[in-house]
N, C-alpha and C positions, 0 to 999 in steps of 0.2 A: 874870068871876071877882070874887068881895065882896073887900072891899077889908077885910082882918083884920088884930091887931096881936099875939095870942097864937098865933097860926099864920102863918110866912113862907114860903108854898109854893117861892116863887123859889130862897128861899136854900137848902130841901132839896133842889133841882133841882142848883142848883150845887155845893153841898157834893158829892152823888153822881157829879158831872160830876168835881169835884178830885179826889177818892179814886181815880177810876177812872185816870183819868190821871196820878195818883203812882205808883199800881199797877204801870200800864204802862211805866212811863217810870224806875220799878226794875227791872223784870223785865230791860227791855232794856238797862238799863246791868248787870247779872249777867250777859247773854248775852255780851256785846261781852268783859267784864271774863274770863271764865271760859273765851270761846272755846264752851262747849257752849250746845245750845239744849235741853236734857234736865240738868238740873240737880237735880230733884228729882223724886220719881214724881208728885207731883202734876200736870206738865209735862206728860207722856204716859205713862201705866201701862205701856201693852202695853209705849212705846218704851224703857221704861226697864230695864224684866225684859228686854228683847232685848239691849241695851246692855250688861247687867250679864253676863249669859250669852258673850256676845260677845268681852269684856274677859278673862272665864277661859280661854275657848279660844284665845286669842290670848298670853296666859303661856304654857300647853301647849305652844302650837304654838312658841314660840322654846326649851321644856325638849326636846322633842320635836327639835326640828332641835340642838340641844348633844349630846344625846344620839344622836344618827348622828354626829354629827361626830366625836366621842371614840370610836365604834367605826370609826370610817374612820383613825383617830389607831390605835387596838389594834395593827388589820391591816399596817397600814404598817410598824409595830416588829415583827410577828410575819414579814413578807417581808422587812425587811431582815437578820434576826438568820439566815432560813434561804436569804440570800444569803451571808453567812458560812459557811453550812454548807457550803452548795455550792463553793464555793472551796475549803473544804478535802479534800471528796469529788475533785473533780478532777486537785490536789494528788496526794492520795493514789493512783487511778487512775494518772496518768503514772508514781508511786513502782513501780506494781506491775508494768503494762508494762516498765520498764526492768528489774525484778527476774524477768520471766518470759524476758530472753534469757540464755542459758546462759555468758556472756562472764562472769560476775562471782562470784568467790570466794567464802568465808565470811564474811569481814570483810567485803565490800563491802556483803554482803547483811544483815550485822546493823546496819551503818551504814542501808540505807534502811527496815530493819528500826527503827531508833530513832527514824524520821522520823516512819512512820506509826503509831506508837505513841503520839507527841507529837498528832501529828493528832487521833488520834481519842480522845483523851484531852482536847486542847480541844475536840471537836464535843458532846463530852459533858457538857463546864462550857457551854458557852455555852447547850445546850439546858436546861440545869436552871437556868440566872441569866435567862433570857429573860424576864422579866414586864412588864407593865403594869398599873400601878396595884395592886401586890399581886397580879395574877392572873396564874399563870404561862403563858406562850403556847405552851409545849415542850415538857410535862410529862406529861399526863394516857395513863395508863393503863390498861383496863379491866379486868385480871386482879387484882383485889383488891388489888396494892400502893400506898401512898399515890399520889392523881394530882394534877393542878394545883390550884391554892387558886382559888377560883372556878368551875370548871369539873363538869359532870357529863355524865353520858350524854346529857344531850339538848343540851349543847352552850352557847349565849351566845343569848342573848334580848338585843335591841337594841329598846326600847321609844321606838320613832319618830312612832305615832299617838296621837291622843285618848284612846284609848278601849279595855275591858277585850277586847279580839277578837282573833281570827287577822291580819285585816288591818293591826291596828297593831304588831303586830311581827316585826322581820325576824330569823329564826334563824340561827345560825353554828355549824354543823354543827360535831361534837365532832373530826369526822374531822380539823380543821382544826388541834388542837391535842393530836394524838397526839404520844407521844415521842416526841421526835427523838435520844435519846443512841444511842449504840453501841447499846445492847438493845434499844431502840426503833425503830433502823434495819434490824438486822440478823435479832432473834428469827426471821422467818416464813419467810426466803428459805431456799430450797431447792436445792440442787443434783442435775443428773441425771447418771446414769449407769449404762448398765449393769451395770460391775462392781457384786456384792451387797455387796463388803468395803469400795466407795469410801461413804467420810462423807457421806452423802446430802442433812445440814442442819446448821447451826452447832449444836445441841443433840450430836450428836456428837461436835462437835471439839471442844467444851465437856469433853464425860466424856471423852474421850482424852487432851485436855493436862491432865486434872485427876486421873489415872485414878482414873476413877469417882468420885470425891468428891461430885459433885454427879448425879442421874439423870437432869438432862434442864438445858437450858438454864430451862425454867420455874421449877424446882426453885432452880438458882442466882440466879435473880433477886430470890427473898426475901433473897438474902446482901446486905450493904454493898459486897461488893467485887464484884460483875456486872460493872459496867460498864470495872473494871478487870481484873481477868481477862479477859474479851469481847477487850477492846482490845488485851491480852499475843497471848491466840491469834488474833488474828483480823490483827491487825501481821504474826506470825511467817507464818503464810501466805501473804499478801499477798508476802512475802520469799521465799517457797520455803522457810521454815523449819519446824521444829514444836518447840512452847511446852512444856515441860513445869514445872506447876502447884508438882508436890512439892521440885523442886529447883530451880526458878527458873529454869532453863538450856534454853539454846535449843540444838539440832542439828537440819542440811541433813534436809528432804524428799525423800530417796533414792527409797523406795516409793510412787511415784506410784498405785501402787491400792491405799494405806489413807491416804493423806494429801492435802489438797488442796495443789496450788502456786499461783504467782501466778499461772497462766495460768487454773487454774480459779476462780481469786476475781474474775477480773473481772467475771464474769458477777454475782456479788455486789453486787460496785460499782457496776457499771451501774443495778441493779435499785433500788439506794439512790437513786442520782443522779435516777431517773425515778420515784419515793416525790415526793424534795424538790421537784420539778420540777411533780409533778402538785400538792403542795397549793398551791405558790406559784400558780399557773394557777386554783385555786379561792381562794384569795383574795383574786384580779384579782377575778375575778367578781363576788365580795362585795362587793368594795370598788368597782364599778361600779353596783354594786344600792345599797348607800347613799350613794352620791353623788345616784344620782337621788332617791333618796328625800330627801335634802336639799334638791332640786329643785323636788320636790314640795311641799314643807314651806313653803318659801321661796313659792312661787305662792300655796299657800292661805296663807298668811300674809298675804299683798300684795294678794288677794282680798275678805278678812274684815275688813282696818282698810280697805278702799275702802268696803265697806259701813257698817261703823263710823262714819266717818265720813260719810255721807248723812245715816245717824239721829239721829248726835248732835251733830255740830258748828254751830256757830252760821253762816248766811250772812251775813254783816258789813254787805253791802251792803244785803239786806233789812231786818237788825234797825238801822242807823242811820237809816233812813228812818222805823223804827218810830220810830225815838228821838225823831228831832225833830216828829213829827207829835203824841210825847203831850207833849213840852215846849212845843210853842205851845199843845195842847187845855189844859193846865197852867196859864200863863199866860191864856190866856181864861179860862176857867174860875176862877182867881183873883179877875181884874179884874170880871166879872162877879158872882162873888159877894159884891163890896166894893159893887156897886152895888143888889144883891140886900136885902141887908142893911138896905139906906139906906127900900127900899121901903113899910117900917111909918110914919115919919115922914113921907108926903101926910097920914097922919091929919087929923096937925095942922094943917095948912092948912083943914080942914071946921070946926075949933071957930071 
């Protein structure tokens, strides 16, 4: 090589030797400092659109699991509130038994007559105050009268996965949060018998302790006072009594074939009791279906930052070994190009 003094080939050797190895010996102190090895897309393109996409579905998926969890939180309030209920249906069942033996007078029987009156006059507050988060859990009914604030015919959507599909959420069925008040309990059940003159359905005993006031228990349910009227005649029988509407006054169930007594309400009771009994049973179910689904949530979550971090995290052990292999090429590469430099001045030794 000629020996020139406007051009120092050496020292552009070393210079690109220093650069490279400041380069490097930044990069790896960002790695170390920062923890990632994908800090900027110029780092890895593909890894870094993977990273970024990665990082969303990994928010999701902890909205996604908050979001089962608060309807596993719903269900809990809606089976405790209609373990209250049941308690008072039971309650009231024993009241009726005791009022269907013939040992007990008229006072006695307006006494257990007042009991389940009080009953079912609380199963009726606690079904309408039941809510979660503003959504009522006791309330919804289908026959066009106001129903639960949140609720509709297709029920509670619990949006547990990623994504706009069937898959990602789990339904909760409307059935789970029909009315539970007196009306709600009692409108469908039916009584049998042959006689044509016995009250065959609470809709019935509705126009008989009202006479006629209302045509159908359907009819009285647009009223305000349903669910207390309901509770007046639907107590009085339970007692052996019968309700009447126009004068407020209760007298003994003599005519067992146009009135019902306590012996026939049980079957009433029962039919409530196994109502309350079957949703609670559904939403066990429910409430097993998003736990796993919690589960699940939790696993692909635990899955996704495993991956996560392969692609992005910095290996320590690797990138310190980078480190110091460009801090000594650094140091040479210095030293050398201080000697690089030096190399125009042989010139002058030839003059």
């Amino acid at each position: 090589m000629a020996l020139t003094i406007n051009t120092n080939i050496s020292s552009i050797i070393a210079q690109r030797s220093l650069n490279n190895a400041t380069t490097n010996l930044n990069t790896s102190l960002e790695r170390m400092s920062t923890g990632y090895k994908i800090n900027h897309a110029k780092d890895n393109a593909a890894g870094y659109s993977i990273a970024s996409m990665w990082e969303t579905q990994l928010g999701s998926l902890d909205v996604a699991a908050d979001n089962a969890a608060t309807g596993s939180d719903m269900l809990t309030s809606a089976e405790q509130s209609y373990s209250l209920l049941s308690d008072h249906l039971q309650r009231i069942r024993d009241l009726t038994e005791q009022a269907a033996n013939g040992t007990y007078a008229s006072a006695s029987l307006k006494a257990i007559q007042s009991e389940i009156e009080a009953r079912l006059d609380e199963i009726t507050r606690v079904a309408l105050n039941a809510e979660f988060n503003g959504i009522k859990l006791m309330a919804y009914q289908s026959n066009g009268v106001p129903s639960g604030v949140g609720i509709t015919s297709a029920g509670i959507n619990l949006q547990v996965g990623l994504y706009a599909e069937e898959n990602s959420v789990i339904n909760l069925d409307v059935s789970l949060f029909t009315s539970a008040t007196v009306s709600g309990l009692f409108t469908k059940l039916a009584g049998e018998s042959s006689n044509s003159t016995t009250p065959a359905t609470l809709d019935q005993m509705i126009a008989q302790a009202s006479n006629n006031k209302y045509a159908s228990l359907e009819a009285a349910i647009t009223a305000d006072e349903t669910d207390n009227l309901l509770s007046k005649v639907f107590a009085a029988a339970c007692s052996s009594l019968v309700y009447n509407a126009d004068s407020d006054s209760y007298t003994l169930a003599s005519d067992s074939a146009t009135h019902f007594g306590a012996k026939e309400m049980l079957g009433f009771i029962d039919a409530a009791i196994d109502d309350i009994s079957s949703r609670v049973t559904r939403i066990g179910a429910a409430q097993n279906r998003v736990e796993s689904a919690i589960t699940a949530l939790d696993v692909q979550s635990q899955n996704l930052t495993s991956s996560l971090s392969t692609l992005r995290d910095t290996d320590v052990a690797e990138e310190s070994s980078n480190y110091i292999q460009s801090q000594i090429l650094q140091q040479a590469s210095a030293t050398l190009l201080a000697t690089a430099n030096q190399t125009p001045s042989i010139a002058l030794n030839l003059v």
